[in-house]
C-alpha positions in Angstrom: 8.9 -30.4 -0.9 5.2 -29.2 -0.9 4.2 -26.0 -1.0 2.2 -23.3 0.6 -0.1 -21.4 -1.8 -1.4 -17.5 -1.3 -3.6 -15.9 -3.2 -3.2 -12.4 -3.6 -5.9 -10.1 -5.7 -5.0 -6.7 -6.1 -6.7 -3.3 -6.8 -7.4 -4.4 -10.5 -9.0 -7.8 -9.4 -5.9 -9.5 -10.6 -5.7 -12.3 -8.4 -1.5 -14.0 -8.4 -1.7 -17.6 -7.0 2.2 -17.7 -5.1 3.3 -21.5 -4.0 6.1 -21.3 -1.6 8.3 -24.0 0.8 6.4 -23.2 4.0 9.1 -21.1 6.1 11.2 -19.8 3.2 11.9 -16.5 3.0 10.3 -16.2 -0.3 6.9 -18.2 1.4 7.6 -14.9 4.0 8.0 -12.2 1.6 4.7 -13.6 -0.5 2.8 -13.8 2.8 3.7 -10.3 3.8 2.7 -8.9 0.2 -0.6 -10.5 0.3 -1.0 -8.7 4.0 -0.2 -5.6 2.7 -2.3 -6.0 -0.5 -5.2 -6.5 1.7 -4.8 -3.9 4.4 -3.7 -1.4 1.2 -7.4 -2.4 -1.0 -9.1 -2.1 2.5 -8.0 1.3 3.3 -8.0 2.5 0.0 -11.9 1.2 -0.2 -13.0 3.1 3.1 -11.7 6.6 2.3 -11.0 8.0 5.6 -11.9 11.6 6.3 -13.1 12.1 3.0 -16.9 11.9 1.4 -16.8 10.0 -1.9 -18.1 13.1 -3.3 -15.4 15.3 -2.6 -12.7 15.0 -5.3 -9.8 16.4 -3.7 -10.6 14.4 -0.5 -11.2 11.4 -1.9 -7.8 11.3 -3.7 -5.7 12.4 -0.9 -7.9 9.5 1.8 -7.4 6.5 -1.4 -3.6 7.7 -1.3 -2.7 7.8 2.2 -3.0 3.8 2.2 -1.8 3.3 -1.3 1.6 5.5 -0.3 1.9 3.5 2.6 1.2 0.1 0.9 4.1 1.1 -1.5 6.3 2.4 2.0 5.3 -1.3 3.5 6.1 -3.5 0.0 9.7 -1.9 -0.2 10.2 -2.8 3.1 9.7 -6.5 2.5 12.1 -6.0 -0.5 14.7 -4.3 2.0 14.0 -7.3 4.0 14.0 -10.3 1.3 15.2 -9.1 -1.7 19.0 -9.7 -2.9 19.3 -7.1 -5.5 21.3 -3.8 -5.0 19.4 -1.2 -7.6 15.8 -2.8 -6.2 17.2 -2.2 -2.4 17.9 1.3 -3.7 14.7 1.7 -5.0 12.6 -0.4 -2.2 14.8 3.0 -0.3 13.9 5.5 -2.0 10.5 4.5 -2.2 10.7 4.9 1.6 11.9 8.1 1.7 9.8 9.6 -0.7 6.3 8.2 -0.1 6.4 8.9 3.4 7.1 12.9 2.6 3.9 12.2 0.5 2.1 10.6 3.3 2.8 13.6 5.6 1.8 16.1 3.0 -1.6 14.1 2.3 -2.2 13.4 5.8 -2.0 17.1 6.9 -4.2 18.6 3.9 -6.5 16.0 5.4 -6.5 17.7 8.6 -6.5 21.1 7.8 -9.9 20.0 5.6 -11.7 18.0 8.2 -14.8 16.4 6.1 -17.6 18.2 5.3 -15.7 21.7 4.8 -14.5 21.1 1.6 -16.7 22.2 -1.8 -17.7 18.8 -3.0 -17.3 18.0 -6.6 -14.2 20.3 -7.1 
């Protein structure tokens, strides 16, 4: 049966060829991780409300997408995956990240860009 193949290149430049049966659940779960591996590097790349010279900013704007890349993976996993510990895990992942979305996402706002001491 031929295959489908996506290309997925991550934050390292590692690039993952995938060949899946087109309309397989495993062709859908490598599809969905390539769309979150791109809308994750995208986000991560444009820094939202942060100047790349502000330290603290700069980590909290690359980890709001990177958090929520992790929140959107696990969900595919919940959706796909077979295994019991990983669905407990792909959960927990969940539940955790998005705590540490919040918490990044409001030091964000309460330090709108260009109030924070650059380089600290």
């Amino acid at each position: 049966m031929p295959g489908t193949t996506h290309s997925m290149t991550g934050m390292t430049g590692l690039k993952m060829d995938h060949t899946a049966a087109p309309g397989t659940p495993v062709a859908a779960f490598q599809h969905g991780m390539d769309s979150v591996m791109v809308v994750m590097d995208e986000g991560m790349r444009r820094m939202e409300g942060a100047r790349p010279d502000d330290i603290d900013a700069s980590f909290a704007a690359m980890m709001l997408p990177h958090h929520q890349g992790a929140v959107d993976m696990a969900r595919l996993q919940l959706l796909y995956g077979k295994d019991p510990a990983l669905r407990r895990l792909a959960q927990s992942i969940i539940a955790e990240q998005q705590v540490e979305i919040q918490q990044m996402a409001a030091w964000l706002k309460q330090h709108p860009v260009g109030t924070q001491n650059p380089g600290k």
